[in-house]
C-alpha positions in Angstrom: 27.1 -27.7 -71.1 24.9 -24.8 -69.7 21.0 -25.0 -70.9 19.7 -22.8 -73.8 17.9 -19.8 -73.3 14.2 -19.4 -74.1 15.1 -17.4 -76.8 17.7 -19.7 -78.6 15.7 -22.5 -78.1 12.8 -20.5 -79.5 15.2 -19.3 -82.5 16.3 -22.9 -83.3 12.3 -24.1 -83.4 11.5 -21.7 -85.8 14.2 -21.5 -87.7 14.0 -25.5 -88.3 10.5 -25.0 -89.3 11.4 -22.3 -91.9 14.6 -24.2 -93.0 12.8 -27.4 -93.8 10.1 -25.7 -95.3 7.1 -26.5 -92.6 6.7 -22.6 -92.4 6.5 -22.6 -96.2 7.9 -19.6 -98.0 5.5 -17.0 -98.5 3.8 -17.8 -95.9 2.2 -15.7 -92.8 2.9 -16.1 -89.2 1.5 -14.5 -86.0 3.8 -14.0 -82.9 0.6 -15.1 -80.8 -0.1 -18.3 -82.8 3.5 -19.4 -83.1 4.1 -18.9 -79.5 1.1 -21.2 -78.2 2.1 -24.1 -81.0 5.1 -24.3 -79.6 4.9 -23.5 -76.5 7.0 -20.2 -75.6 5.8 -17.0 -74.2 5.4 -14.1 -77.0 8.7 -12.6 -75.8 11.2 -15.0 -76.8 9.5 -15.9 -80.1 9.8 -12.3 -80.8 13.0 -12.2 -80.0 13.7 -14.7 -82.3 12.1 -13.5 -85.1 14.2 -10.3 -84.8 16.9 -12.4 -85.0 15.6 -14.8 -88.1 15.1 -11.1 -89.8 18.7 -10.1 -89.2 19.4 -13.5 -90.9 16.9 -12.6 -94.2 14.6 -15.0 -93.3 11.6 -13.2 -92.2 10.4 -9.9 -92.6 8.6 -8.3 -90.2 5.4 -6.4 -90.9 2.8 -4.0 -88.9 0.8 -5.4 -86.0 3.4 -8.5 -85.4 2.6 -10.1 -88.7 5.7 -11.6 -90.1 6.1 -13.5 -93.3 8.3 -16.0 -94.3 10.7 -14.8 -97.3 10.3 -16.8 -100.6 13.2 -17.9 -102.6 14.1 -15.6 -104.9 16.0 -17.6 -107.7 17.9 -14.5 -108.6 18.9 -13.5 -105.6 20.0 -16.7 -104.6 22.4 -17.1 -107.9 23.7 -14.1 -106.5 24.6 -15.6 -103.0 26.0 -18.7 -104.9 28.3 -16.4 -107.3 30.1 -15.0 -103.8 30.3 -18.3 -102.4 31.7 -19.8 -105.2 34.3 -17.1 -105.1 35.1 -17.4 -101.0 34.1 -21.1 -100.5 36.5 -22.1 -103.0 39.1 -19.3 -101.1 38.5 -20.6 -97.6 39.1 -24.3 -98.9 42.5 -23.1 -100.4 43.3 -21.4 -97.1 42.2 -24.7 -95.4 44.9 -27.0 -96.9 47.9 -24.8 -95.9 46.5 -24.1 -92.1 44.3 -27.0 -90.6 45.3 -28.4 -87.8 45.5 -32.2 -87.9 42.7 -32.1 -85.0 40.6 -29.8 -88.0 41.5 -32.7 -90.8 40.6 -35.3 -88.0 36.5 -33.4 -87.8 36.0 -32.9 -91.6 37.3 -36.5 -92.1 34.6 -37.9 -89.5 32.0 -35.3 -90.3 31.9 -36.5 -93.9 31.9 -40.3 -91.9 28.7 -39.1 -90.1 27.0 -37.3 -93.1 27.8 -41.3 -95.2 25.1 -42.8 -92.8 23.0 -39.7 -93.3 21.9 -39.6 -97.4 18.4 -41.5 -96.6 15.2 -39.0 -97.5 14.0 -39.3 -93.9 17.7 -38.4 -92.5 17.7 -34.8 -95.1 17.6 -32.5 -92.1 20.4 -34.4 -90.6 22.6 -34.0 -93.7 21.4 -30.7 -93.8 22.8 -29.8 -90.2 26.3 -31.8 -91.1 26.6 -29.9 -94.9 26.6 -26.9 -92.3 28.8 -28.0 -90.2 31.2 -29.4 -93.0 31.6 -26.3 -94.3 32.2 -23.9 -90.7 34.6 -26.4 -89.8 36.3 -25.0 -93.2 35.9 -21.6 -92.3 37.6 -22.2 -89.1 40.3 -24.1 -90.5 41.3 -21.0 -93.0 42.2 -19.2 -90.7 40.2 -15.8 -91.0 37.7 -15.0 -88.9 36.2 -12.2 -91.3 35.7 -14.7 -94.0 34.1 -17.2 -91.9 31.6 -15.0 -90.9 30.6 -13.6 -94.3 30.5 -17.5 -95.3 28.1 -18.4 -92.7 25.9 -15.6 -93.6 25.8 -16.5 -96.9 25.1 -20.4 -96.1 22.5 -19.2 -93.9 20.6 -17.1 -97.1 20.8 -20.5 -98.8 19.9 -23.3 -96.6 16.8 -23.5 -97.9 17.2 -24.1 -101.3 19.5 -26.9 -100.6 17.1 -28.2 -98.3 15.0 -28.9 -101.5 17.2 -29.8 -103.5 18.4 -32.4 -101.4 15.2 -34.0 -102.5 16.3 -34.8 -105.6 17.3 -38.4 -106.8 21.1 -38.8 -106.2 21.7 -35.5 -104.6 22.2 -36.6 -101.0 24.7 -39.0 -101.9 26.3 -36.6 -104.5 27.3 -33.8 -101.7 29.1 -36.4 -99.2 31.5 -37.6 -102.3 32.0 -33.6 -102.9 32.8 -33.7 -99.3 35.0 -36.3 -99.0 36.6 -35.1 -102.0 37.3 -31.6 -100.9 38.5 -33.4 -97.2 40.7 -35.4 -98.9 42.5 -32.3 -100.8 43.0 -30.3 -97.5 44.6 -33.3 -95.9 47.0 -33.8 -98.4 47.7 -29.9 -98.2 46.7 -29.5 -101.8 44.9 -26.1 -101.9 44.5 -26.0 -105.9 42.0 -29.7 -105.7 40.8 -28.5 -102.2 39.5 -25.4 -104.2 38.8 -26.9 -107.3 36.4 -29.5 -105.6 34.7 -26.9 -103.5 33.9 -25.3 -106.7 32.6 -27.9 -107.8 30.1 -28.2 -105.5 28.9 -25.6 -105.2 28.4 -25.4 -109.0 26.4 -28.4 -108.6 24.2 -26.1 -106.2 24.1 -23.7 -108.5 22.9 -26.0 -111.3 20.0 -27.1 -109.0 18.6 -24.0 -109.1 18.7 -23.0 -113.1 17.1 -26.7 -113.6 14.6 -25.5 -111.2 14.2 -22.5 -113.5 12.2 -19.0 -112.3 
């Protein structure tokens, strides 16, 4: 497996931190700064925050100042109305085309995420829930689809990541999981939807209990 690039290693550091909240939303960040803490040169972080503000994270102000977005609870409601739409789609899609080799990852990546639902593995479950989910995309079949999915899990990563602190939550996705695995195996694209809508209702939920 060739090495990373400076840059995607540089993407990946930064995006963690925003992701899980250590860059805190709202909050500044200088290219100098964030390039000595974690040890890059100023070119690759750059780089990288071009890329995070391709992805909504960032924005990027005069005199390389760039702040982290904050979570707008509207916007995101918005993001979880299309996925609820094209989640619930791509599972549909899933039960009539995965592969058995497809069923055989979302069966063991919903294995992996069981041993991941402690607080201190979050970010773990974090990365799997991602991973669950592009391994639907794939299995649908449509390349377009899967691309507007991951943007829109990418806008929302976030918010989950907080939410995921809540009592009950972590364990509450891998059932959803496993329930929505268990539909595409058995090629039943109504529950495989149905269940996919469900969670990400359940996401949705989080955020109006969270209120403005």
């Amino acid at each position: 497996m060739p090495a990373l690039s400076l840059q995607e290693q540089a993407y990946r550091a930064i995006r963690g931190r925003i992701v899980t909240c250590r860059f805190a939303p709202g909050s500044s960040l200088v290219e100098a700064q964030v390039a000595e803490a974690l040890g890059f040169g100023r070119t690759p972080v750059r780089q990288a925050f071009d890329r995070l503000r391709q992805e909504g994270l960032v924005v990027i102000h005069p005199r390389k100042r760039v702040e982290v977005r904050g979570i707008d609870p509207a916007e995101l409601l918005d993001i979880i109305e299309a996925r609820l739409i094209n989640e619930g789609h791509a599972a549909r899609l899933a039960a009539a085309r995965a592969t058995p080799a497809e069923i055989a990852a979302l069966e063991d990546n919903v294995l992996r995420a069981g041993s991941a639902t402690a607080v201190e593995e979050t970010e773990r479950l974090m990365l799997l829930e991602q991973e669950f989910h592009g391994l639907i995309a794939g299995a649908a079949g449509n390349a377009v689809l899967a691309e507007i999915l991951r943007n829109l899990r990418d806008r929302a990563i976030r918010f989950w990541f907080i939410a995921a602190g809540q009592s009950g939550h972590r364990q509450a996705v891998v059932a959803q999981h496993a329930a929505i695995a268990a539909a595409i195996a058995r090629r039943d694209g109504e529950a495989a939807e149905a269940a996919m809508r469900g969670h990400i209702g359940d996401l949705r939920a989080s955020v109006l209990q969270q209120g403005p």
